[in-house]
C-alpha positions as CSV (number, residue, x, y, z in Angstrom):
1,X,179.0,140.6,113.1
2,X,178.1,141.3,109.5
3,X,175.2,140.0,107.4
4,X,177.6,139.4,104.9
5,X,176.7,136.1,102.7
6,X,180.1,134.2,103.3
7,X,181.0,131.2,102.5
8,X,184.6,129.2,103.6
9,X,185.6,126.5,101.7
10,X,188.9,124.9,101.0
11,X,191.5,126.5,98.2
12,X,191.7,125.0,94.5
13,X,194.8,125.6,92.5
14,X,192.9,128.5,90.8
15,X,193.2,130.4,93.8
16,X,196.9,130.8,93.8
17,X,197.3,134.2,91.9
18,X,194.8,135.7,94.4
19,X,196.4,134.1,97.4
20,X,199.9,135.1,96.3
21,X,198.6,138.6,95.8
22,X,197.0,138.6,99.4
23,X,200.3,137.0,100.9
24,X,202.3,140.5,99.7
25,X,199.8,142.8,100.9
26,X,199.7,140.8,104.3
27,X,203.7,141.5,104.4
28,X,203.9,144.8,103.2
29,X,200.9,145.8,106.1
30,X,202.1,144.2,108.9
31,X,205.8,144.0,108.7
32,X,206.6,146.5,106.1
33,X,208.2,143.8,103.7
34,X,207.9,143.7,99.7
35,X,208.1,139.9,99.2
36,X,209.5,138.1,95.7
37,X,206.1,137.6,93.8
38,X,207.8,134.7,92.1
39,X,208.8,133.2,95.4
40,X,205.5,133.3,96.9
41,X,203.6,132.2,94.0
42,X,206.0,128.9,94.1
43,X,205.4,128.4,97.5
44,X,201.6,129.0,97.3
45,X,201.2,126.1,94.7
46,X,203.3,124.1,96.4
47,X,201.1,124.1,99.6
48,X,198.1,123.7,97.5
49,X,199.5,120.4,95.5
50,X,200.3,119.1,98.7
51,X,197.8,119.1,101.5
52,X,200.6,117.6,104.4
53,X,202.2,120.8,103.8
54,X,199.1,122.4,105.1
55,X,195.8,124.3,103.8
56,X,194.0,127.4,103.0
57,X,190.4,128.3,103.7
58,X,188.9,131.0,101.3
59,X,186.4,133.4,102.5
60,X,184.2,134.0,99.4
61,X,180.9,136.7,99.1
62,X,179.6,135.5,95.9
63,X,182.5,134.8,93.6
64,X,184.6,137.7,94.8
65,X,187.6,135.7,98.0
66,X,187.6,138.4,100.4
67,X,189.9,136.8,102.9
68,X,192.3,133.8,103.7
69,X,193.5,131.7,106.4
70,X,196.4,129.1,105.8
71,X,197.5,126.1,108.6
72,X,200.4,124.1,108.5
73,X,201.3,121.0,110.9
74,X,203.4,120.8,113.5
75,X,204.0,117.3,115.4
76,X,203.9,117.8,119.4
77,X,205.7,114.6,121.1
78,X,204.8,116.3,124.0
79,X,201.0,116.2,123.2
80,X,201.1,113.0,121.2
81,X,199.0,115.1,118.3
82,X,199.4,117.3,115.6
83,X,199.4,121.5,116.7
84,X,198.1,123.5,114.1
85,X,199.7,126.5,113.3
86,X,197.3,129.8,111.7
87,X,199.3,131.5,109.2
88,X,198.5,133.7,106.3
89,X,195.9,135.3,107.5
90,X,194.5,138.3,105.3
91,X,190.9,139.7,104.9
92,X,191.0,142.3,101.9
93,X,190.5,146.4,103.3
94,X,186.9,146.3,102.5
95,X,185.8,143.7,104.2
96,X,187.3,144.0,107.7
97,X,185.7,144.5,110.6
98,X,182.7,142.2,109.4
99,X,183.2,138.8,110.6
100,X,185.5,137.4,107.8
101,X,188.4,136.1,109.9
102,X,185.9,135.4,112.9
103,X,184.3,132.8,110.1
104,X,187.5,131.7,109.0
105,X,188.6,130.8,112.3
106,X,185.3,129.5,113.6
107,X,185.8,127.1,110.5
108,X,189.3,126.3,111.3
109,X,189.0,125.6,114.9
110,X,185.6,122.8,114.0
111,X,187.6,120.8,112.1
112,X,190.8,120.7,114.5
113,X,188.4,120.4,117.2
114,X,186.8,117.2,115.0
115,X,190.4,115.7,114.6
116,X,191.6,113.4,116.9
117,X,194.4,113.7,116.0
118,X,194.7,117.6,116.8
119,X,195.9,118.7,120.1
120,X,195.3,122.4,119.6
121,X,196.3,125.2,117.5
122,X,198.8,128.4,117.3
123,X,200.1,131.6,115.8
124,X,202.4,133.8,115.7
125,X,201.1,137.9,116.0
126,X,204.2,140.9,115.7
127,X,204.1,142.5,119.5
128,X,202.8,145.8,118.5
129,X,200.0,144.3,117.0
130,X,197.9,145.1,120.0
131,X,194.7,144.9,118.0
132,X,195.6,141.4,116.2
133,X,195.9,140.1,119.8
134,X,193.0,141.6,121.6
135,X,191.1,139.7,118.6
136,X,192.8,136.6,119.1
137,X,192.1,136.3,122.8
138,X,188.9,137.6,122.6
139,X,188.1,134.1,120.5
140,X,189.5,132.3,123.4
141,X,193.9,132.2,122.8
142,X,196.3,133.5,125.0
143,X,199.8,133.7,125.2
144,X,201.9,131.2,126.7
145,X,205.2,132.8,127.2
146,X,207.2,131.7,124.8
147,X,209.6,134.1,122.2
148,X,209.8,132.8,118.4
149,X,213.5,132.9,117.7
150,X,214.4,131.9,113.6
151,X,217.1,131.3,111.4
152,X,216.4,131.2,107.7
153,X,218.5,129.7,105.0
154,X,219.3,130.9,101.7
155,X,218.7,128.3,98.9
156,X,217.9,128.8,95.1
157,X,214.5,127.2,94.6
């Protein structure tokens, strides 16, 4: 762990630009995918006018956001409670390796884990990704088994 000054705090609207720009980089890295900058900037500021879509946390050294961490809901009838799902997660080149997604998630997981109404939260991680998920179960996840499967739709927006 870093001695880094960091500080988490929620997203404002201001942030979109930078968390639109840190949403292509995460695609292009880890699944090779050039996203629509248009499209993501929409959805970005769509999240943040509306927090039951779900949230970002910002990582910030100074005034300079070095990393993100986005959740969004999903209702578990099978749990009675809400599971939060960890998604957009990106921590700019020059700051990896320090502790920024370990305080992102630190943050993250004390407020799910000071919700009642939280039951326990997820992600998604691409299978070669060997290092993503040696970090995620070092914090304590694991894997239960199950394959993602999708189907998107297209639809002007």
């Amino acid at each position: 762990m870093s001695d880094l000054e960091l500080l988490v705090r929620p997203a404002e609207v201001g942030d979109c630009e930078i968390i639109a720009e840190f949403n292509c980089l995460l695609a292009e890295e880890s699944e090779d995918t050039h996203l629509d900058a248009a499209t993501i900037r929409a959805g970005v500021a769509a999240l943040l006018a509306d927090s039951h879509k779900g949230r970002y946390f910002m990582a910030c050294v100074g005034d300079r956001i070095v990393g993100q961490l986005m959740h969004t809901r999903e209702w578990s009838d099978w749990r009675n409670g809400h599971i939060w799902w960890l998604q957009s997660v990106y921590v700019h080149p020059d700051f990896r390796r320090q502790g920024v997604f370990r305080r992102l998630y630190d943050h993250l997981v004390s407020e799910a884990e000071g919700d009642p109404n939280v039951v326990g939260i997820r992600l998604y991680v691409e299978p070669n990704n060997h290092h993503a998920q040696k970090t995620y179960s070092d914090l304590g996840m694991h894997q239960p088994g199950y394959f993602v499967m999708q189907r998107f739709f297209e639809h002007d927006h």
